[in-house]
ROPA-860448 format. One record per residue (C-alpha): residue number from 1; residue in three letters; chain; x, z, y. Coordinates in steps of 0.2 Angstrom, whole numbers, plus 5000, padded with zeros to 4 digits. Example, Ala and Ser with C-alpha at 12.3 -4.5 7.8 and 13.67 -1.06 7.14 Angstrom:
2
  loza  nunu  vexpa     X     Z     Y
     1   ALA      A  5062  5039  4978
     2   SER      A  5068  5036  4995
***
This chain:
336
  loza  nunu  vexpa     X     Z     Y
     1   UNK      A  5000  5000  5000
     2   UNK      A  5004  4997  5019
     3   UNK      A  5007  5010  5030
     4   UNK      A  5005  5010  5047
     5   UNK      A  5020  5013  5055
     6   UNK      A  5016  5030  5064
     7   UNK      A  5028  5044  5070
     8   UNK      A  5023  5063  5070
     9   UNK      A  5037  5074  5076
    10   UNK      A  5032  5096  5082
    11   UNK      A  5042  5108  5090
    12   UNK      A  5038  5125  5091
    13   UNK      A  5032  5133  5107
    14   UNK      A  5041  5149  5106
    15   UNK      A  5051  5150  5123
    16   UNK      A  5067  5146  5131
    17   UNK      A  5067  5126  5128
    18   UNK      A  5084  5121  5128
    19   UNK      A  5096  5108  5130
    20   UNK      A  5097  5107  5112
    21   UNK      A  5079  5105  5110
    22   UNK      A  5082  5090  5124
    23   UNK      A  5096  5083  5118
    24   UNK      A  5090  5085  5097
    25   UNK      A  5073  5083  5100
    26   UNK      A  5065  5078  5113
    27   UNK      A  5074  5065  5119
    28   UNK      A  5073  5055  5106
    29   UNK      A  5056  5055  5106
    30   UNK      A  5055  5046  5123
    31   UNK      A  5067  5031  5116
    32   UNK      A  5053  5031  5102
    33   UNK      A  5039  5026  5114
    34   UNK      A  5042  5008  5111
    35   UNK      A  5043  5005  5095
    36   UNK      A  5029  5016  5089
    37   UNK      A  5015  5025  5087
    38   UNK      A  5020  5042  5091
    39   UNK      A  5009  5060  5089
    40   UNK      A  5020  5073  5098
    41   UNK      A  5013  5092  5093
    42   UNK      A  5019  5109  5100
    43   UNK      A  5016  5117  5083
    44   UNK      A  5010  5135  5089
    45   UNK      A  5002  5138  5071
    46   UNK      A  5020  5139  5066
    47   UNK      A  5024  5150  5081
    48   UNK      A  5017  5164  5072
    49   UNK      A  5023  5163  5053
    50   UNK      A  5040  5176  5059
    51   UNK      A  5028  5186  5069
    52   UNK      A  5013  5188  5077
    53   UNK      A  5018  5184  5095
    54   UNK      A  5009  5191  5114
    55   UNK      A  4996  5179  5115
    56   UNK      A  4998  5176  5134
    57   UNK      A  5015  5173  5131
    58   UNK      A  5012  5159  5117
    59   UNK      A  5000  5151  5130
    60   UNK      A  5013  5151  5143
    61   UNK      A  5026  5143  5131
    62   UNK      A  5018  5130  5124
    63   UNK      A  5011  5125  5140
    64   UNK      A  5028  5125  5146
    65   UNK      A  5035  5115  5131
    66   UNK      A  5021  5102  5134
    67   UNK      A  5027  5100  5154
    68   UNK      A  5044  5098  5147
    69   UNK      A  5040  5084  5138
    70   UNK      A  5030  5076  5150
    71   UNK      A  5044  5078  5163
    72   UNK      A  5056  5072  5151
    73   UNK      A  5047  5055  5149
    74   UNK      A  5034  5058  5135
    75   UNK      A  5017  5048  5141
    76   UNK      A  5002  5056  5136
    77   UNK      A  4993  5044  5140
    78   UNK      A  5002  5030  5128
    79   UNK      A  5004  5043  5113
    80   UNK      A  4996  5059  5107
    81   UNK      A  5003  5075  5113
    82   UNK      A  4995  5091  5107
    83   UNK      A  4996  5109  5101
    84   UNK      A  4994  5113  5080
    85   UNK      A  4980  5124  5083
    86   UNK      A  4969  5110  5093
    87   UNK      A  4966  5102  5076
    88   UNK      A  4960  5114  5062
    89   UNK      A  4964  5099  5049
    90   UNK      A  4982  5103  5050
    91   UNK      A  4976  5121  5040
    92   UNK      A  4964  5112  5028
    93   UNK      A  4977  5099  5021
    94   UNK      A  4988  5114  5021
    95   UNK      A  4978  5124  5009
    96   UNK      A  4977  5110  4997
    97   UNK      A  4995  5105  4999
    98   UNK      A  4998  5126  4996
    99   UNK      A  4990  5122  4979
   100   UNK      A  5001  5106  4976
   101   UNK      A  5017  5113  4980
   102   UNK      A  5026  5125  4968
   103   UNK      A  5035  5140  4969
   104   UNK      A  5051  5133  4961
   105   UNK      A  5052  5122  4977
   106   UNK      A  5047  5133  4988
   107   UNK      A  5060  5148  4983
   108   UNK      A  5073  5133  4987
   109   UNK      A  5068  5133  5005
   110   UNK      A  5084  5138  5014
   111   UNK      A  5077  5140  5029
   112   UNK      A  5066  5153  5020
   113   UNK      A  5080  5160  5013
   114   UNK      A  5089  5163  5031
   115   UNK      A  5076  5170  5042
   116   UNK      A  5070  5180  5028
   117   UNK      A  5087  5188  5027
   118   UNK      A  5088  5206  5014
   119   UNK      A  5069  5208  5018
   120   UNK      A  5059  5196  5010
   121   UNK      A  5045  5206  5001
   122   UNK      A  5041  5212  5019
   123   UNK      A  5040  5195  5028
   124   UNK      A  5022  5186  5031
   125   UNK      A  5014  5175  5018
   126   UNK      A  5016  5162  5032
   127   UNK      A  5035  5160  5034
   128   UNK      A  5037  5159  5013
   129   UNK      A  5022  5144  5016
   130   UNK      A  5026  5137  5031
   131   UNK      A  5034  5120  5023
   132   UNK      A  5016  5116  5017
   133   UNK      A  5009  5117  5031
   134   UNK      A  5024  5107  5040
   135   UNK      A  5019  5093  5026
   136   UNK      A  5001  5093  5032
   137   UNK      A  5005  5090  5049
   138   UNK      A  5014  5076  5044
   139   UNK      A  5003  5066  5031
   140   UNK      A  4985  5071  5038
   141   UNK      A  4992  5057  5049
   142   UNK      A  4999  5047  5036
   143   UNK      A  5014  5048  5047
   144   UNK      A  5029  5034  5040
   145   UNK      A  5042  5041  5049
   146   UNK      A  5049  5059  5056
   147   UNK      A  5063  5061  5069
   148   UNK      A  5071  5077  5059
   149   UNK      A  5088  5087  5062
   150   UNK      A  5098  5089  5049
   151   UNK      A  5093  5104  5046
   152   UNK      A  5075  5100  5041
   153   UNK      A  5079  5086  5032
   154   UNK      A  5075  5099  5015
   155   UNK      A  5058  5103  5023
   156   UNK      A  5059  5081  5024
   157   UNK      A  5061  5080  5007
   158   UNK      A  5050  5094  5000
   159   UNK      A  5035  5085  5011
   160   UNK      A  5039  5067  5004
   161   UNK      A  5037  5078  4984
   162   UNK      A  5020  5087  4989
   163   UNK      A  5014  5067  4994
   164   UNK      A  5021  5060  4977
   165   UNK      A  5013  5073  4965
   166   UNK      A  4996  5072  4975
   167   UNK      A  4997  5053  4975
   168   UNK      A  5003  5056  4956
   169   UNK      A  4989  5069  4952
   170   UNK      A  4976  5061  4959
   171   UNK      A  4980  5042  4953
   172   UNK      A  4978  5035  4970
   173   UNK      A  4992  5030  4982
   174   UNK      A  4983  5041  4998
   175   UNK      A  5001  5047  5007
   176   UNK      A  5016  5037  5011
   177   UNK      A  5033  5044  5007
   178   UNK      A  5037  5049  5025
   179   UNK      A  5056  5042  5031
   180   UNK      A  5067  5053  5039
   181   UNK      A  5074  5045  5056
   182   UNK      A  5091  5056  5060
   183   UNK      A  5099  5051  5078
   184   UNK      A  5118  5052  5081
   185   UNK      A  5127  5059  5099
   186   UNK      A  5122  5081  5101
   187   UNK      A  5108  5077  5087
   188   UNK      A  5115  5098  5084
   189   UNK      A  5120  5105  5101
   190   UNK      A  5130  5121  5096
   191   UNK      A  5131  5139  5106
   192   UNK      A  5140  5139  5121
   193   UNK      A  5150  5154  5115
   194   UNK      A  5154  5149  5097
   195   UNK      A  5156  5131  5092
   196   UNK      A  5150  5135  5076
   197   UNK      A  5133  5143  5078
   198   UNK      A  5118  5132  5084
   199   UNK      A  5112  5132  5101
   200   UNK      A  5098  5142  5097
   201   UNK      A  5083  5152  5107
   202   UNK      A  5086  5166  5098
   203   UNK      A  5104  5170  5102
   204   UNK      A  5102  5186  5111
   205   UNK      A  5115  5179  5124
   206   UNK      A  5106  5168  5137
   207   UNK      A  5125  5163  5141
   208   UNK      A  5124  5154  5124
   209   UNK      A  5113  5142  5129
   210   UNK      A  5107  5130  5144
   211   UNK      A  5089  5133  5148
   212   UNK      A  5078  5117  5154
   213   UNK      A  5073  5129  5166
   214   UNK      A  5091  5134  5174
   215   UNK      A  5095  5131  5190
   216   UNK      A  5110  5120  5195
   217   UNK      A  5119  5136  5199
   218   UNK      A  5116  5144  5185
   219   UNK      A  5121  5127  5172
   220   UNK      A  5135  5126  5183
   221   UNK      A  5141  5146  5180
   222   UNK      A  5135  5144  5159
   223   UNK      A  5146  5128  5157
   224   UNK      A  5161  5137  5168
   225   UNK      A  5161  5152  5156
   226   UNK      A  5157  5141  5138
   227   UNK      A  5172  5144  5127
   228   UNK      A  5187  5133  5125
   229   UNK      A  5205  5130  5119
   230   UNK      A  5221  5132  5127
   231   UNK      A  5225  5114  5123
   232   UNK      A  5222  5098  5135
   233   UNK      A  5208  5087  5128
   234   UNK      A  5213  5075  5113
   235   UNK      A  5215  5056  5118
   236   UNK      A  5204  5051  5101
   237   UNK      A  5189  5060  5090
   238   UNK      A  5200  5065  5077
   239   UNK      A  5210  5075  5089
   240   UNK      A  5193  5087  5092
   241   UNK      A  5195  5089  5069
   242   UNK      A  5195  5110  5070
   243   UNK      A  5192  5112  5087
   244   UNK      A  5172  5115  5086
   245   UNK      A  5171  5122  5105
   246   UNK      A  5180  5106  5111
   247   UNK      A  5169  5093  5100
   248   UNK      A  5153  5105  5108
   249   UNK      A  5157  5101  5125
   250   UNK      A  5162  5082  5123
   251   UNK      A  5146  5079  5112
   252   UNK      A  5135  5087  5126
   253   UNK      A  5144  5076  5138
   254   UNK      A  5143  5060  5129
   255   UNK      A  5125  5062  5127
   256   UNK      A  5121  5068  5147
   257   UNK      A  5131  5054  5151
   258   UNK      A  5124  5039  5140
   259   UNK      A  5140  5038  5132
   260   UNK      A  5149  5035  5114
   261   UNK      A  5158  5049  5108
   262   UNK      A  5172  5037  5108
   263   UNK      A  5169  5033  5127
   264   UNK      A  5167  5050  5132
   265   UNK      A  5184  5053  5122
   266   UNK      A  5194  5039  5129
   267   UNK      A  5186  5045  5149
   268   UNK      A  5192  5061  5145
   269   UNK      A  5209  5060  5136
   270   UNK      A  5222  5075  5144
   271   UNK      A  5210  5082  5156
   272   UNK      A  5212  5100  5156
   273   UNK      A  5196  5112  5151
   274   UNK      A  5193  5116  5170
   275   UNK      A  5193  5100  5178
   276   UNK      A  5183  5090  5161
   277   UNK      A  5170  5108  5166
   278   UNK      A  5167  5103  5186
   279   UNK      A  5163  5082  5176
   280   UNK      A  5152  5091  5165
   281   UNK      A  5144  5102  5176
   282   UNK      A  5141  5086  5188
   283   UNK      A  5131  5076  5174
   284   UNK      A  5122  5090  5168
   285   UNK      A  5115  5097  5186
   286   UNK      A  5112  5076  5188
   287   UNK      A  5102  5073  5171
   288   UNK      A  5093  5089  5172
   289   UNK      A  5089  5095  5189
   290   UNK      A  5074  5081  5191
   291   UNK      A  5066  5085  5174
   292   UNK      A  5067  5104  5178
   293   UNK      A  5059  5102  5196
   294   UNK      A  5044  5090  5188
   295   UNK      A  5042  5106  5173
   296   UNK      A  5040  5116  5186
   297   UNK      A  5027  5107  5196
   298   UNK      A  5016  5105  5180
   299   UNK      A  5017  5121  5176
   300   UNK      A  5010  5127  5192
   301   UNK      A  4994  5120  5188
   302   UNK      A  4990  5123  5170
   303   UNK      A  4973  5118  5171
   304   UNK      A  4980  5100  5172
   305   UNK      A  4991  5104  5156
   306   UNK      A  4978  5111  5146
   307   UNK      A  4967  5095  5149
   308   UNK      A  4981  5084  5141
   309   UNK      A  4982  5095  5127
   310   UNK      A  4964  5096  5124
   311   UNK      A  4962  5076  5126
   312   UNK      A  4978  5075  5114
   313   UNK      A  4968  5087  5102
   314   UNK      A  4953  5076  5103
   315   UNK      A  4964  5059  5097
   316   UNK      A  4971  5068  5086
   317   UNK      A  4957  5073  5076
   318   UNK      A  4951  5055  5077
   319   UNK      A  4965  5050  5067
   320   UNK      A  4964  5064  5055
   321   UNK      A  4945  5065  5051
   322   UNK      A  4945  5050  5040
   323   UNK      A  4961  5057  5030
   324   UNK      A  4954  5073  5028
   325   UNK      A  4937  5064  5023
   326   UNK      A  4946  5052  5013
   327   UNK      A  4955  5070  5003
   328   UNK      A  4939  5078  5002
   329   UNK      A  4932  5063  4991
   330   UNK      A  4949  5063  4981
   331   UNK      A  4947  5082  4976
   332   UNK      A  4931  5083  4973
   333   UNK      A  4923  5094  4987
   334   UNK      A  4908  5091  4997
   335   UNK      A  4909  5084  5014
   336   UNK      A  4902  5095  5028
***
């Protein structure tokens, strides 16, 4: 069977968007525009699967997430851009897919395994779940392709087995084995203090990370206290081999700048860390500082937001009522 080529890609609303939510994530999304059909969701459902969150807090966030996106490029008005919880058939395909999944694959999770830690007879239901329902919001729009990190390519995987054995059970070819679609220059943006952890909300340090929300001040002060080496920039990539807080910085560049690794190497070949610091600062301020001023301008009227979302909500569910329908008939239940 033919599918229609369709992207689905979520992020979660859970605060702090950061650069490398931009450069990993969103980004990408707007160069996708073009070429497909795009549904972009702020999945709040999974928001809550570590722990239940203040609810005026989630609002703000995933409100704040959606301007981000619309100040970074995303058109809502072209694709469909949403939060999870606007569409309830994201939790009815989960709840069947809970029943197609099994535990074996599940328990491989790594994902799982890290944020559960040492505690994970204490941990929610959800958070063991949650790649069920990650599947869901992927197939309940038959989506063919998913702009993914590499670290959800395992949740990637574990979506295109749940599709197989339900196309498998059921004799009927209803789901498309999703693609992943993995980009190349700061697809992994890593900490400003260790060159070897993630860029990550969660980092206790808010010097760890670039917030879309930062002033050009306070990028400029971040990127001037980001960990280096003692040693002058290398004159080719394989000079940044073990060198993880160098190959952080020059990725970030390249990318900011519309550059090739290779290009942002060659540019900056011997530079010392504080003058390649004042270039990077000067590109970051100048890529950011627009997006940031239009975030915050949506953001000031949140009534405007939440009508995006609501019309994205109702799309949605345009394109998932027939799949859900088409399910129902598949399983055997009843149509409301």
């Amino acid at each position: 069977m033919a599918f229609q080529r369709r992207i689905f890609s979520g992020i979660q609303p859970t605060g702090n968007l950061h650069l490398g939510n931009y450069l990993g994530a969103v980004r990408n999304w707007v160069a996708l525009q073009a070429e497909y059909e795009c549904i972009f969701c702020m999945v709040d459902m999974h928001a809550i699967t570590a722990s239940l969150l203040d609810p005026d807090e989630l609002r703000r966030s995933t409100r704040e997430l959606a301007a981000a996106m619309i100040a970074s490029g995303i058109d809502p008005e072209k694709n469909i851009l949403f939060n999870q919880s606007q569409n309830p058939d994201h939790a009815t395909l989960a709840w069947i897919f809970n029943c197609v999944a099994r535990m074996g694959w599940m328990n491989r999770m790594t994902q799982f395994k890290e944020k559960a830690g040492k505690d994970r007879e204490n941990v929610s239901l959800g958070l063991f779940a949650y790649p069920a329902l990650m599947a869901a919001d992927i197939l309940v729009y038959k989506a063919t392709h998913v702009p993914v990190g590499e670290d959800q390519k395992q949740h990637l995987e574990l979506t295109r087995d749940i599709a197989q054995k339900f196309n498998f059970d059921y004799q009927k070819e209803i789901f498309p084995l999703t693609e992943p679609q993995i980009f190349g220059t700061a697809t992994r943006v890593m900490s400003l203090r260790d060159g070897m952890k993630k860029m990550s909300k969660s980092d206790p340090s808010d010097q760890s990370r670039i917030n879309m929300t930062d002033t050009a001040d306070q990028i400029a002060d971040k990127i001037k206290r980001a960990k280096t080496d003692p040693d002058a920039l290398p004159d080719s990539i394989d000079g940044l081999e073990g060198r993880p807080e160098a190959a952080n910085l020059m990725g970030i560049y390249a990318a900011l700048a519309g550059q090739t690794l290779e290009q942002a190497v060659a540019d900056c070949a011997g530079r010392g860390f504080a003058e390649f610091k004042k270039l990077l600062t000067e590109v970051a301020v100048s890529h950011l500082a627009p997006i940031t001023a239009e975030m915050r301008r949506l953001t000031a009227d949140p009534g405007y937001v939440d009508g995006i979302l609501r019309k994205g909500g109702e799309r949605a569910r345009e394109l998932s009522a027939p799949v859900v329908a088409e399910i129902y008939d598949t399983v055997g239940f009843l149509r409301p």
